[in-house]
Structures are given as C-alpha cells and as structure tokens.
N, C-alpha and C positions, 0 to 999 in steps of 0.2 A: 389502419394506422393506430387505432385504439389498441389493439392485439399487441401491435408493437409496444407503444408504452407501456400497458401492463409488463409485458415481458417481461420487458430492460429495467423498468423502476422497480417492481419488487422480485426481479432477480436480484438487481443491485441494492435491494435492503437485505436479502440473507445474504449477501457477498460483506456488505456490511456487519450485522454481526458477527459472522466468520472470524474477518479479521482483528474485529473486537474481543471476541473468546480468547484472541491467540494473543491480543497485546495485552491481556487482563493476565494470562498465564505467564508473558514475562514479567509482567512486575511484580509479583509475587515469586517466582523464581531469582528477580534482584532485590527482594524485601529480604529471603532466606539463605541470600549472598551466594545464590549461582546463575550469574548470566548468562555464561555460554549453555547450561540447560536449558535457562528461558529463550535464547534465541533460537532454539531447536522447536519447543513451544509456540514458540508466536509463528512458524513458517506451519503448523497446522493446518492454520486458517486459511492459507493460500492454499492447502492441500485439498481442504473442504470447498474452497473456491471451485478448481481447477477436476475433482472428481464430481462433485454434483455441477458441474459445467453452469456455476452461479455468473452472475454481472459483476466483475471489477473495470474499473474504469483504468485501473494501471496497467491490467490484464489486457485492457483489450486497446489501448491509445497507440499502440505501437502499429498496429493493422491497420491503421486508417488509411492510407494512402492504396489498402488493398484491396477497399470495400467503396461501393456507390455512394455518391451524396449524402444521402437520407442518414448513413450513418454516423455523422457527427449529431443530427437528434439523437441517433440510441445511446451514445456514448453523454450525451448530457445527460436524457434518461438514470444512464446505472450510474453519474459521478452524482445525481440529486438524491438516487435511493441509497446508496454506499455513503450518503451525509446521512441519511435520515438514519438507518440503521444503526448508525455508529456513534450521532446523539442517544438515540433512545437511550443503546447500552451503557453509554458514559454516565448518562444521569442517573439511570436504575443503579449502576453500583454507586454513585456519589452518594446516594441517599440510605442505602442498605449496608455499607463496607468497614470497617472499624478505623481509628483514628491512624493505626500503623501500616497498612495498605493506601491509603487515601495521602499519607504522608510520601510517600513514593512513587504514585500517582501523580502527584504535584510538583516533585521534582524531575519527572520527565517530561510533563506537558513544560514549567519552564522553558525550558529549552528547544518545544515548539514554536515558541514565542519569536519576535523582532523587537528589536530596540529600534523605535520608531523616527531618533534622529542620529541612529547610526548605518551610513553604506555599506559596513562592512557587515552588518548581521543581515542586512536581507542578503548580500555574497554569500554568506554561510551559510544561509538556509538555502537559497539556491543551490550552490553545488552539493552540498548533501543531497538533497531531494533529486539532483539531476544524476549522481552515482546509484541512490537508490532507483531510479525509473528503469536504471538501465539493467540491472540484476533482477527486479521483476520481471521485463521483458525474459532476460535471459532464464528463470526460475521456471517461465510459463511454455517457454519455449521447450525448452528439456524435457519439460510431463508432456508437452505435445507431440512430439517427433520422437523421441528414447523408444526402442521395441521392446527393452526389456525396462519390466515392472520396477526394479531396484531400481535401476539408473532414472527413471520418472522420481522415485520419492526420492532416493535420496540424492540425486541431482537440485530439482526446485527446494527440498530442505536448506541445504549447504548454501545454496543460494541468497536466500533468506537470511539465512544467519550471519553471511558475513556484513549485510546491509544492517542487522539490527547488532552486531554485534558492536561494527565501526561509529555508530547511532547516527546513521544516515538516516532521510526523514519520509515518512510515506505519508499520505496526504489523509487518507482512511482512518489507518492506526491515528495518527494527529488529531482527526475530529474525536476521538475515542477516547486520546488522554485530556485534549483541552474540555472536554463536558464531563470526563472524571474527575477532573479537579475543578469544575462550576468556575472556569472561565469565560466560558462563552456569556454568562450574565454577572460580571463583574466588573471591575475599570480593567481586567485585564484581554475588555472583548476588540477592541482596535489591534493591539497588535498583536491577539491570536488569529482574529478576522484574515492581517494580513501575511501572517505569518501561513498562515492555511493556504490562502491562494498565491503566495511565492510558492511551497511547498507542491502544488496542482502541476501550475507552471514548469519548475524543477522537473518532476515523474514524469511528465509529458515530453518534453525535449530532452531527455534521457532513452524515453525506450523509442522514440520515434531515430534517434541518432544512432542507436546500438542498433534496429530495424534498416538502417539504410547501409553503416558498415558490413552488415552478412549480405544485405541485396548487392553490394559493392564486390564483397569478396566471394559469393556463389556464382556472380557472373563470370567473375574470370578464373572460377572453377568449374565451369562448364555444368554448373548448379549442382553437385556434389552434396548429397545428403549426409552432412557433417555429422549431426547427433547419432543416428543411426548406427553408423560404424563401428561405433564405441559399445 
C-alpha cells in the first residue's frame, strides 16, 4: 500500500509540474499576443504526462469505473501530488517572474476565480471545467489507442488547444495560475479555494460522461476500435 502512494503521489507531483510548464508557456505566449501558439504550448505538458506515463488525475478520473475499489485512493493520491506540484511551481515563479508575466498571470487566475454570491459563476465554472474533462479524456485517449505516432501527438495536442483556446478550466493548470498570482494567501483564497474544487468537480463529470458515451457507442458497435482506423 505504501508503494502505491508513493507511486500515485509523486507521480502526480511531476504530472503536476508538467502541466505547470505548459501553462507557464501559455502565458507568456499570451503576454507576446499569440495564444493559439500557447495553446499548442500548454498541450506539452499533457504530452510529457502521457509519454513518461506520469499521475494526472484528469488523465486517469475517466477510468474509474474500470479499475477495482482501491482506486479512488490512487486517484486521490495523484489529484494531492498534481496540487502539490502545481503550488510549488506557482509560487517559485510568483517570486522569481517580473512585473509583466505576473501581470498576465493574474489575469487568468481571475477567471479561476467564483463570485461567491453569484449562481451563475460557479455555472460557468462548472461547465467550462466539465467541456474541458471531456477533451482531456478524449486527448489521453487518442496518445492511448492512435497506432500511428502523429495522430498520438498531434491528436491529444489539438485537443488541448481547443480546451485552452475556448478558456475552459482544468483544475491542475488552475492550482498553477492561482499560486502564480499568490492567491491561494490572499482575501482572494475563498473563492479560489472554491472555484478549484467547482473546477475538480466539472473535469471529473466530464471525462467520466465522455467515458461512458464511447462505452455506450462501442457496444453497439460491436466494440470497434474507433481511434485505430484512422
């Protein structure tokens, strides 16, 4: 059982800066005014996930109904190391990054954020985060089952990008910008707190939904290895 936590936890602390690297690389590609580069950028780090077979909790929440009990610990496991990971690197660049990075930092973690007596912004965060779960699933999918090497990259790329392009919300990247912009110890820790775990929430019931419409539609394709073909 020990073995296992280690695994899961700091696999899912490099899973965590992974996708740190890669949301540090868009915003600085949207500081230099090319987002659609950076959302090419930022689908790296799921690349780096997905090739060194690292711990994402987005990655792997979708499987759960495939895997034995025990697995909802390892899946808590890699969603505590992919937080730890993704503070660390938020704060290391809050503290090292200059006032023009960190200013564009600050305006994406906003939007992290919940208006704490508005219904309509934890909606918003929710559905973002529940379109994003489902495109991870579907990113993680495509490098899984694709035979051929292109269609792995640049399948789960494309993927990625339309999620950060449309600024749907992933829960990783999010611990990433809110401790790059030193929310998480400010008056701004409440409704990042729960804007984080709307956002958990959302990527969860996203890739577990998009998981059950392909279990829905391979059945009564006589389980038809869809990705493959292609």
């Amino acid at each position: 059982m020990m073995n296992r936590f280690i695994n899961n936890f700091f696999g899912g602390i490099l899973a965590g800066l992974a996708i740190s690297f890669g949301s540090l690389a868009f915003a600085f590609a949207s500081l230099y005014g090319s987002k659609v580069a950076g959302s090419i950028l930022f689908g790296t780090g799921l690349l780096l996930v997905c090739f060194f077979k690292l711990k994402l909790y987005t990655g792997k929440i979708g499987k759960v109904f495939d895997n034995d009990k025990f697995f909802i610990l390892d899946l808590a496991y890699m969603l505590l190391g992919n937080l730890v990971g993704s503070f660390v690197i938020g704060y290391l660049v809050y503290f090292t990054l200059n006032e023009d990075i960190l200013n564009v930092l600050t305006n994406i973690a906003n939007a992290k954020t919940v208006d704490l007596t508005s219904f309509n912004s934890y909606l918003k965060v929710l559905i973002q985060s529940f379109f994003c779960g489902m495109l991870v699933y579907l990113a993680v999918e495509i490098y899984n089952k694709a035979e051929s090497n292109v269609i792995k990259v640049v399948g789960l790329l494309f993927s990625v990008s339309i999620f950060v392009i449309c600024s749907f919300s992933h829960c990783i990247a999010n611990m990433f910008y809110l401790s790059a912009a030193n929310f998480i110890f400010s008056s701004n820790f409440l409704s990042s707190f729960i804007g984080l775990l709307v956002s958990i929430i959302g990527n969860s019931i996203g890739a577990i939904a998009l998981y059950f419409l392909f279990k829905v539609f391979n059945n009564t394709q006589g389980e038809k290895r869809w990705v493959q073909k292609y």
